[in-house]
N, C-alpha and C positions, 0 to 999 in steps of 0.2 A: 644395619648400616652404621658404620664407623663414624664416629665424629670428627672434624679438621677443627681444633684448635689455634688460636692468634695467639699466644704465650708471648706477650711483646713489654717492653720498658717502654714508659717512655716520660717527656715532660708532663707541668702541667698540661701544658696548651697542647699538647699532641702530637709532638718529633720524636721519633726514635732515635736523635741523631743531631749531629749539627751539619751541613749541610752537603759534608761528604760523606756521613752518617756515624759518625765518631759518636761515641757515647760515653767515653770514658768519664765522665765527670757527674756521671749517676753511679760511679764505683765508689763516690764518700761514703755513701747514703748504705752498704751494708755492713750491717753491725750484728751483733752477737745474735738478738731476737729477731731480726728477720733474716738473718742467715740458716740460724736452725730451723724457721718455720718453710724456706722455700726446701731444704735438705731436708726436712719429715715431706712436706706436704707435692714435690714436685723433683724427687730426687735424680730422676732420669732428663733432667733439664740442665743437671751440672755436666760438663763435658768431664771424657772419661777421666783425664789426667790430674782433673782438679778433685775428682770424687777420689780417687786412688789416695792423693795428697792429703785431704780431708779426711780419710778412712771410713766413706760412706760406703754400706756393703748392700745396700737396700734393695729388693728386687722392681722392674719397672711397676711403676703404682696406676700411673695414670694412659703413658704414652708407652708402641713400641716402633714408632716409624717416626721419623725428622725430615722435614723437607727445609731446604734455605735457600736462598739465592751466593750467588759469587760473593758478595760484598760480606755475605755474613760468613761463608767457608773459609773465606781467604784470611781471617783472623786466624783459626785453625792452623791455617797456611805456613802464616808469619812465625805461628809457635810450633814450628814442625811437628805436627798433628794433622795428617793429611785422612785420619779417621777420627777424627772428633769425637764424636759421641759413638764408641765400636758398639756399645751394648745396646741400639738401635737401629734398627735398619733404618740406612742415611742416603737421601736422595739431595741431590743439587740443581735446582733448576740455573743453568747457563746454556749460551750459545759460544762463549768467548774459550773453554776448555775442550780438548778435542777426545782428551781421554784422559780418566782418572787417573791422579796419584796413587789410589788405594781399588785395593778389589772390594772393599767394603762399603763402596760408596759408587752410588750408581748416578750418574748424568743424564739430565732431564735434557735436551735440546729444545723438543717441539714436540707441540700439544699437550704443555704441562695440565690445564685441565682438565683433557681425557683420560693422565695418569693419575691425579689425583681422583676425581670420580673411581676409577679400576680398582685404586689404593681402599679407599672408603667402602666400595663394595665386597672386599673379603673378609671374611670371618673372625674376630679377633672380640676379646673382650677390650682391649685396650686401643685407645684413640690414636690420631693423627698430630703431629704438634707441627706447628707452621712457625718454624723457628726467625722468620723474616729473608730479608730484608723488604723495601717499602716496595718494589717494583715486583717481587714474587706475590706479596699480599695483595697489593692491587689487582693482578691477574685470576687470582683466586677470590675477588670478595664474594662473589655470586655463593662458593664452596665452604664459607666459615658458617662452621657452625656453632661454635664459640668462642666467645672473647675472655682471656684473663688479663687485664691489661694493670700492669703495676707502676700508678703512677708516685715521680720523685718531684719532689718538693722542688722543683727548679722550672724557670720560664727561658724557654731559648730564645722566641721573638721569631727564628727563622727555622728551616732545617729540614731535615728528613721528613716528610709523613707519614702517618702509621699504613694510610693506604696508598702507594704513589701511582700516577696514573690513571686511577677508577676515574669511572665518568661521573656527575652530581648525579644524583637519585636514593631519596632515603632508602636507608635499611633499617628493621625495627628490629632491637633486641631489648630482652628481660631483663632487669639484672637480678641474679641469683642472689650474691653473696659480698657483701663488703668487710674488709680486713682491715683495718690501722694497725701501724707500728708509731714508736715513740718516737723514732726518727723522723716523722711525718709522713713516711710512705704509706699508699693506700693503695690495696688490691682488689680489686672489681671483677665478678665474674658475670659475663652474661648470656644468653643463649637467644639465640638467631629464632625471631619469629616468623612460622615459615603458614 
């Protein structure tokens, strides 16, 4: 069974986003040492045109499939990049797109968590990355089965959350592994106690 990874930014406090989920202002915060360590450590995470730009040639390490929702494609969108990430197989969960810009990129409508389950059940040595946004994650919290959640040294107060929607009811996970940069950012990985 494949794993579905949360590969999310976010505040301290826990927003991916300010409240239309803009996050741009977690773009100060990378710098030389956590740029190289996400480009070693999670290279298939860079979408394709910044890796190209970069001269990242690395083969997928961790992930070979991407799921997002609209809010997070449509960045893609706006930088005429209607396959974002080509060197992963790229699904969208929307209802609001009737048919893809790209043949590369397949559209989720309904029953995004019967796909996901489908996706996790085939064969692969490599994971699932749950690229966000807060309303696809919420649908799936039942499905994650780990978190790397990399938090930046900033407090929003209001905004996006990492899970939007989910009903209360704890989830317990482990934490594996925690990473500091000098910048203050911290990387946290943990894994779904099931």
């Amino acid at each position: 069974m494949r794993k579905l990874t949360y590969y999310v930014a976010c505040s301290l406090d826990g927003f991916i986003g300010d409240p239309k989920g803009d996050a741009t202002s977690m773009m100060a915060f990378i710098d030389e040492e956590y740029l190289a360590f996400m480009n070693a450590e999670y290279p298939e995470t860079v979408p394709t045109l910044a890796r190209n730009h970069l001269g990242i040639d690395a083969p997928n390490k961790r992930f070979d499939t991407v799921i997002q929702g609209m809010g997070s494609y449509q960045l893609g969108l706006d930088e005429g990049s209607p396959s974002p990430y080509a060197h992963l197989r790229q699904y969208v969960a929307t209802r609001s797109l009737k048919e893809s810009p790209s043949p590369d990129v397949e559209l989720i409508a309904d029953d995004l968590v019967g796909r996901v389950r489908a996706l996790k059940a085939e064969e692969s040595d490599l994971g699932i990355w749950l690229c966000g946004g807060a309303t696809v994650a919420g649908e799936l919290i039942e499905e994650v089965d780990e978190l790397v959640i990399k938090s930046y040294p900033q407090i929003y107060g209001s905004g996006m959350p990492m899970f939007g929607g989910a009903a209360f009811e704890p989830r317990d996970f482990v934490l594996d592994d925690v990473r500091t940069f000098g910048n203050g950012v911290v990387v946290r990985t943990y894994t779904r106690k099931r």
